[in-house]
C-alpha positions in Angstrom: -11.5 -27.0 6.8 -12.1 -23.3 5.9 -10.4 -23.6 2.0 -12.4 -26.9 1.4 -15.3 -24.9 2.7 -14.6 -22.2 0.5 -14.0 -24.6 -2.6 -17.4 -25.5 -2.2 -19.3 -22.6 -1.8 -17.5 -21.6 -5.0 -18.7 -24.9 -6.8 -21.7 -25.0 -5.3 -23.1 -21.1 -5.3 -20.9 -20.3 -8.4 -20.0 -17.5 -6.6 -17.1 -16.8 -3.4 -18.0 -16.1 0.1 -17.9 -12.2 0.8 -17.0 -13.0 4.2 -16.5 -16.2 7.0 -20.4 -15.5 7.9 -21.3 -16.4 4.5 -20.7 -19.6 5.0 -22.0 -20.3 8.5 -25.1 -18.6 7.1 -25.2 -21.1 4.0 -24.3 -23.7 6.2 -21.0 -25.1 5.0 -19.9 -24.1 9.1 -22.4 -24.4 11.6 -20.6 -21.3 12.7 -17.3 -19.4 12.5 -14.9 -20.2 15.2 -12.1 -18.4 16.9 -9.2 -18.1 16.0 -7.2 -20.8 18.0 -4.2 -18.4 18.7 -5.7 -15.3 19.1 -9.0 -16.7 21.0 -11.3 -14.2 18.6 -12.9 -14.6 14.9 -10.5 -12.2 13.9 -9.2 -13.9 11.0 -7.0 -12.8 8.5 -9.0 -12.8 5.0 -7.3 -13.3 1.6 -9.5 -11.0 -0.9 -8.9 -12.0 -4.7 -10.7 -13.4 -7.7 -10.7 -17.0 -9.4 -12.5 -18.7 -12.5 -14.7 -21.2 -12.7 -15.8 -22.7 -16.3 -15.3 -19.7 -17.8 -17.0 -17.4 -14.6 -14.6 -15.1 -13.2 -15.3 -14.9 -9.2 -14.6 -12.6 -6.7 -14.3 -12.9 -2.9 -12.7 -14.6 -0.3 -10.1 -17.0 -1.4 -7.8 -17.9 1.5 -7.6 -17.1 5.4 -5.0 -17.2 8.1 -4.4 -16.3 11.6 -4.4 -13.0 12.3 -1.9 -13.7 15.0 1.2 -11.5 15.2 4.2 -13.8 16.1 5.6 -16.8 14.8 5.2 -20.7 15.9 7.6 -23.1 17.3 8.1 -24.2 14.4 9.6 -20.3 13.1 6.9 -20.1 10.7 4.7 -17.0 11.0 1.3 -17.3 12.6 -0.2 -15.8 9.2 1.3 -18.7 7.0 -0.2 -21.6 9.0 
């Protein structure tokens, strides 16, 4: 939810989100929930720039779990 989220602030404001409260503030999320595994909104933010027609961007671009650890699964918490 948070990456489509982020797609469409980027289409929509022609611009990235400087941070998760960016979007709750623009309404894309009613607000920015916890982090499922560490129980806090202490998510891991992806910093980077991207283009769009011809308008280089810069912001958020990705987020993950800030979770130390790895899954069941063996995959780290990070990567999900």
């Amino acid at each position: 939810m948070f990456r489509k989220m982020i797609d469409q602030y980027a289409v929509d404001q022609r611009a990235l989100p400087a941070s998760l409260d960016d979007l709750a503030r623009m309404q894309y999320l009613r607000e920015v929930p916890p982090d499922p595994i560490t129980g806090k909104r202490d998510w891991g933010l992806q910093i980077g720039g991207t283009s769009i027609e011809g308008n280089s961007l810069h912001g958020v671009i990705d987020i993950h779990s800030s979770a130390r650890g790895t899954g069941s699964d063996g995959i780290p918490y990070r990567d999900y």
